[in-house]
N, C-alpha and C positions, 0 to 999 in steps of 0.2 A: 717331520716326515708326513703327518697326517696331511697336509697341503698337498703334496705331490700324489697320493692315492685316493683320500678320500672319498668316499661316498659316491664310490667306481661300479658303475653294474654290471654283472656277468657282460653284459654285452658289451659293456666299454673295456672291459679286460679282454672279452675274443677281439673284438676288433683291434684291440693295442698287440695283442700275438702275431695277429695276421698278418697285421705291415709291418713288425719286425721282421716276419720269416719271408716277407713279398720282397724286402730290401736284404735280408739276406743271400737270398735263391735269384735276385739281381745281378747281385756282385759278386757271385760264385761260391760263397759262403758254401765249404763241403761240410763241415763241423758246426756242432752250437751245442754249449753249454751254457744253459741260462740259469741264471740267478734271480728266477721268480720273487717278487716281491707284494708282500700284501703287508698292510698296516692292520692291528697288531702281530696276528701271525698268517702266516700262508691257511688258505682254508682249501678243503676239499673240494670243493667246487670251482674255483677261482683256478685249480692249478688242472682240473678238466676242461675248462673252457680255452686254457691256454693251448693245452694239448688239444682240442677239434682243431683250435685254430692251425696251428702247425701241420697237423695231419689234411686242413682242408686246400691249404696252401701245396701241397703234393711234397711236403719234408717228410722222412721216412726216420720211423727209430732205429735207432744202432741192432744190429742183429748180436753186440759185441757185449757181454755183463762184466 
């Protein structure tokens, strides 16, 4: 696995969010439940960058808990 993420920078992780949610909000995608992935574990940082990205792409969070 360390192949598929390694040595990702904040900015290659927003930009890899971005055009998930660009190709989501494409194809109508009303939902998304992502399953964030960092090698070894999810970092705080890494799961903030995803979220601008998402938020900067006009995806909105669920108003729903």
């Amino acid at each position: 696995m360390p192949g598929m993420t390694g040595n990702r920078t904040l900015e290659d992780k927003y930009l890899n969010g971005l055009l998930a949610a660009v190709e989501m909000i494409r194809k109508g995608c009303t939902v998304c439940y992502d399953l964030f992935f960092e090698f070894l574990l999810p970092s705080r940082n890494g799961i903030e960058a995803l979220g601008r990205a998402y938020q900067g792409a006009g995806m909105r969070e669920s108003s729903r808990r």
